[in-house]
C-alpha positions, 0 to 999 in steps of 0.5 A, spaced: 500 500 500 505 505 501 509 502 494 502 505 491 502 511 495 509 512 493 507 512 486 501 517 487 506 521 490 510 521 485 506 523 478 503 528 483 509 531 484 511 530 476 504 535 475 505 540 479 512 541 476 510 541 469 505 547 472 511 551 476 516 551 471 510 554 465 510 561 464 505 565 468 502 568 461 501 560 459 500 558 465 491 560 463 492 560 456 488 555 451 494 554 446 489 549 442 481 548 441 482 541 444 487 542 449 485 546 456 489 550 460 495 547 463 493 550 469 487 547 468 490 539 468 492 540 475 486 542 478 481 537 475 487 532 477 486 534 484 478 535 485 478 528 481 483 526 487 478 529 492 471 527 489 473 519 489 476 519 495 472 525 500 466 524 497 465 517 495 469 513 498 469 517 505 462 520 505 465 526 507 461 531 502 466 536 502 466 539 495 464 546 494 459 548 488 465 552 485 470 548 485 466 543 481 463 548 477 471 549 475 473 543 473 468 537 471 468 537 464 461 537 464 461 543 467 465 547 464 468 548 457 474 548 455 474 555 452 472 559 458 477 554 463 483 559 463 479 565 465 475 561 471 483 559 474 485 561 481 492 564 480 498 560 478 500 561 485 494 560 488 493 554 484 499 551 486 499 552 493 492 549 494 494 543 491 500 541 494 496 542 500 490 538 498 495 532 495 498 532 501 492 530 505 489 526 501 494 521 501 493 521 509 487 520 508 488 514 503 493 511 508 488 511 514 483 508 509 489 502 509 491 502 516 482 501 518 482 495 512 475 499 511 470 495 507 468 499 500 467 497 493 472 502 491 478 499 495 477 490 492 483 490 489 486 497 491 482 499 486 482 507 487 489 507 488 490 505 481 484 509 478 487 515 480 495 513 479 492 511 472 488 519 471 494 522 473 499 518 468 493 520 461 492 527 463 500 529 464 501 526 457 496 530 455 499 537 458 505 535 454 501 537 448 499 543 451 507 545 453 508 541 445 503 546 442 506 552 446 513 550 442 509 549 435 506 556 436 513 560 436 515 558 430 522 558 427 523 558 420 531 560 421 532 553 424 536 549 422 537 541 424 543 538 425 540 532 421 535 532 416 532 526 412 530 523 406 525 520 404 524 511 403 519 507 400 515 502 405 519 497 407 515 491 407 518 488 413 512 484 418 510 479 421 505 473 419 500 471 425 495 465 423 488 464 424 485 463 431 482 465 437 485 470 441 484 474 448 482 480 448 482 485 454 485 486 459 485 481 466 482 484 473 489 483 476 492 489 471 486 495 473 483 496 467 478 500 465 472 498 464 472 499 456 477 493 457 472 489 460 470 483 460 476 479 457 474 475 450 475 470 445 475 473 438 475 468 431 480 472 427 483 471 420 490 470 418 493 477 417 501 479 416 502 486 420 508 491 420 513 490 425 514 496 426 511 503 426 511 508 419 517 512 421 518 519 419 522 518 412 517 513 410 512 517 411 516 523 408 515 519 401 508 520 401 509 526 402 513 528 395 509 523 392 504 529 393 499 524 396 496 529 400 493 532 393 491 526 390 484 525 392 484 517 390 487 515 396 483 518 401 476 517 404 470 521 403 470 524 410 478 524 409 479 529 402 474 533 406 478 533 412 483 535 406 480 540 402 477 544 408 484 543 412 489 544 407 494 540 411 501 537 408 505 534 413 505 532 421 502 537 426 509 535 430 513 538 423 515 545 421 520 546 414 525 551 415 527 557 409 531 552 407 525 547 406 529 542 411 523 539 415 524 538 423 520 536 428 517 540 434 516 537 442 516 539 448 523 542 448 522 546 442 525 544 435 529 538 434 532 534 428 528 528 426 529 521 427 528 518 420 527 511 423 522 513 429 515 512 429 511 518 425 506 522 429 501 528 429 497 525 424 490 524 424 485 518 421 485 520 415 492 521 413 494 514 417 488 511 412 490 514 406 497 512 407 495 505 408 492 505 402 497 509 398 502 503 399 497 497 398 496 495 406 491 498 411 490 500 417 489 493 424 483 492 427 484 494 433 483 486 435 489 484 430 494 489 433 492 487 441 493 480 439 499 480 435 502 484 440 500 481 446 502 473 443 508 475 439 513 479 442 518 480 435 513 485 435 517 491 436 514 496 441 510 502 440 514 509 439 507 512 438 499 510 438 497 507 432 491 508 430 486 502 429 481 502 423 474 501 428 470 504 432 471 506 439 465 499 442 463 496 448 466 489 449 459 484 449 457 484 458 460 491 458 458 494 464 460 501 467 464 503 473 467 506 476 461 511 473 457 511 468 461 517 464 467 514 464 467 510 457 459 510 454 458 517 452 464 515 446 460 509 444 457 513 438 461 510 433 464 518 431 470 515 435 476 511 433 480 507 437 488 509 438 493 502 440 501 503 444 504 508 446 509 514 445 515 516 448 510 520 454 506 515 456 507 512 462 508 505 464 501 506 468 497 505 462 502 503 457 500 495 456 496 492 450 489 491 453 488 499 454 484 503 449 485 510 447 481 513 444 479 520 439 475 523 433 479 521 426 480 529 425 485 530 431 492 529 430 495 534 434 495 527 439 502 523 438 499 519 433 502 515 427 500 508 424 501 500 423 500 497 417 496 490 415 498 487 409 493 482 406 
C-alpha cells in the first residue's frame, strides 16, 4: 500500500512541476481548441483526487459548488477554463496542500482495512495513479503546442532526412482465437472489460511503426493532393484543412523539415515512429502503399502473443470504432467510457515516448475523433 502511495506521490509531484516551471502568461492560456489550460490539468487532477476519495469513498461531502463548477468537464468548457483559474500561485499552493492530505487520508483508509467497493483490489489507488499518468501526457501537448506556436523558420537541424519507400518488413500471425482485454489483476478500465475470445483471420502486420522518412515519401509523392487515396470524410478533412505534413513538423527557409516537442525544435529521427497525424492521413497512407490500417483486435493480439513485435514509439491508430466489449458494464461511473460509444470515435493502440508505464500495456484503449492529430499519433500497417 505505501509502494502505491509512493507512486501517487510521485506523478503528483511530476504535475505540479510541469505547472511551476510554465510561464505565468501560459500558465491560463488555451494554446489549442482541444487542449485546456495547463493550469487547468492540475486542478481537475486534484478535485478528481478529492471527489473519489472525500466524497465517495469517505462520505465526507466536502466539495464546494465552485470548485466543481471549475473543473468537471461537464461543467465547464474548455474555452472559458483559463479565465475561471485561481492564480498560478494560488493554484499551486492549494494543491500541494490538498495532495498532501489526501494521501493521509488514503493511508488511514489502509491502516482501518475499511470495507468499500472502491478499495477490492486497491482499486482507487490505481484509478487515480492511472488519471494522473493520461492527463500529464496530455499537458505535454499543451507545453508541445506552446513550442509549435513560436515558430522558427531560421532553424536549422543538425540532421535532416530523406525520404524511403515502405519497407515491407512484418510479421505473419495465423488464424485463431485470441484474448482480448485486459485481466482484473492489471486495473483496467472498464472499456477493457470483460476479457474475450475473438475468431480472427490470418493477417501479416508491420513490425514496426511508419517512421518519419517513410512517411516523408508520401509526402513528395504529393499524396496529400491526390484525392484517390483518401476517404470521403478524409479529402474533406483535406480540402477544408489544407494540411501537408505532421502537426509535430515545421520546414525551415531552407525547406529542411524538423520536428517540434516539448523542448522546442529538434532534428528528426528518420527511423522513429511518425506522429501528429490524424485518421485520415494514417488511412490514406495505408492505402497509398497497398496495406491498411489493424483492427484494433489484430494489433492487441499480435502484440500481446508475439513479442518480435517491436514496441510502440507512438499510438497507432486502429481502423474501428471506439465499442463496448459484449457484458460491458460501467464503473467506476457511468461517464467514464459510454458517452464515446457513438461510433464518431476511433480507437488509438501503444504508446509514445510520454506515456507512462501506468497505462502503457496492450489491453488499454485510447481513444479520439479521426480529425485530431495534434495527439502523438502515427500508424501500423496490415498487409493482406
Amino acid at each position: 500500500m505505501n509502494e502505491l502511495i509512493e507512486e501517487l506521490q510521485s506523478l503528483q509531484d511530476e504535475m505540479l512541476d510541469i505547472v511551476s516551471t510554465v510561464k505565468t502568461s501560459d500558465y491560463q492560456q488555451q494554446f489549442h481548441p482541444d487542449l485546456s489550460p495547463i493550469g487547468w490539468h492540475l486542478g481537475h487532477c486534484v478535485y478528481t483526487e478529492e471527489y473519489w476519495i472525500k466524497d465517495q469513498l469517505l462520505d465526507m461531502q466536502t466539495i464546494s459548488d465552485s470548485l466543481k463548477s471549475i473543473y468537471v468537464p461537464e461543467l465547464s468548457r474548455k474555452q472559458l477554463r483559463g479565465s475561471a483559474l485561481p492564480g498560478k500561485q494560488e493554484l499551486l499552493e492549494w494543491a500541494k496542500s490538498t495532495q498532501a492530505e489526501n494521501r493521509g487520508l488514503l493511508e488511514s483508509v489502509s491502516h482501518r482495512k475499511l470495507s468499500h467497493h472502491l478499495l477490492n483490489n486497491n482499486y482507487l489507488f490505481h484509478f487515480l495513479i492511472q488519471h494522473y499518468s493520461q492527463h500529464i501526457e496530455t499537458m505535454m501537448m499543451v507545453l508541445t503546442e506552446i513550442q509549435i506556436q513560436n515558430t522558427n523558420p531560421g532553424y536549422s537541424p543538425a540532421n535532416t532526412i530523406k525520404a524511403t519507400s515502405q519497407k515491407k518488413e512484418y510479421l505473419s500471425i495465423e488464424t485463431g482465437s485470441f484474448s482480448i482485454g485486459t485481466p482484473k489483476q492489471l486495473f483496467p478500465y472498464d472499456n477493457e472489460q470483460p476479457e474475450h475470445l475473438v475468431q480472427l483471420d490470418g493477417f501479416n502486420i508491420a513490425n514496426s511503426a511508419v517512421s518519419n522518412s517513410e512517411f516523408l515519401g508520401f509526402m513528395e509523392a504529393g499524396i496529400y493532393s491526390t484525392k484517390s487515396y483518401w476517404s470521403d470524410a478524409g479529402w474533406k478533412w483535406r480540402e477544408a484543412q489544407q494540411q501537408t505534413h505532421p502537426h509535430h513538423w515545421q520546414q525551415n527557409n531552407n525547406g529542411d523539415w524538423y520536428g517540434i516537442d516539448h523542448y522546442g525544435p529538434h532534428s528528426l529521427d528518420a527511423q522513429s515512429g511518425v506522429y501528429g497525424l490524424n485518421y485520415f492521413e494514417a488511412e490514406a497512407y495505408a492505402k497509398w502503399v497497398g496495406a491498411r490500417l489493424p483492427h484494433e483486435y489484430e494489433w492487441e493480439a499480435a502484440i500481446k502473443n508475439n513479442s518480435p513485435l517491436n514496441k510502440s514509439s507512438v499510438w497507432e491508430w486502429c481502423n474501428n470504432t471506439f465499442h463496448p466489449y459484449v457484458g460491458f458494464s460501467a464503473y467506476p461511473y457511468a461517464g467514464y467510457s459510454t458517452p464515446y460509444f457513438d461510433e464518431q470515435h476511433y480507437v488509438l493502440k501503444g504508446g509514445g515516448r510520454y506515456t507512462k508505464a501506468q497505462i502503457k500495456r496492450p489491453g488499454f484503449r485510447n481513444y479520439y475523433m479521426p480529425d485530431k492529430r495534434h495527439i502523438f499519433a502515427g500508424l501500423r500497417l496490415i498487409y493482406d
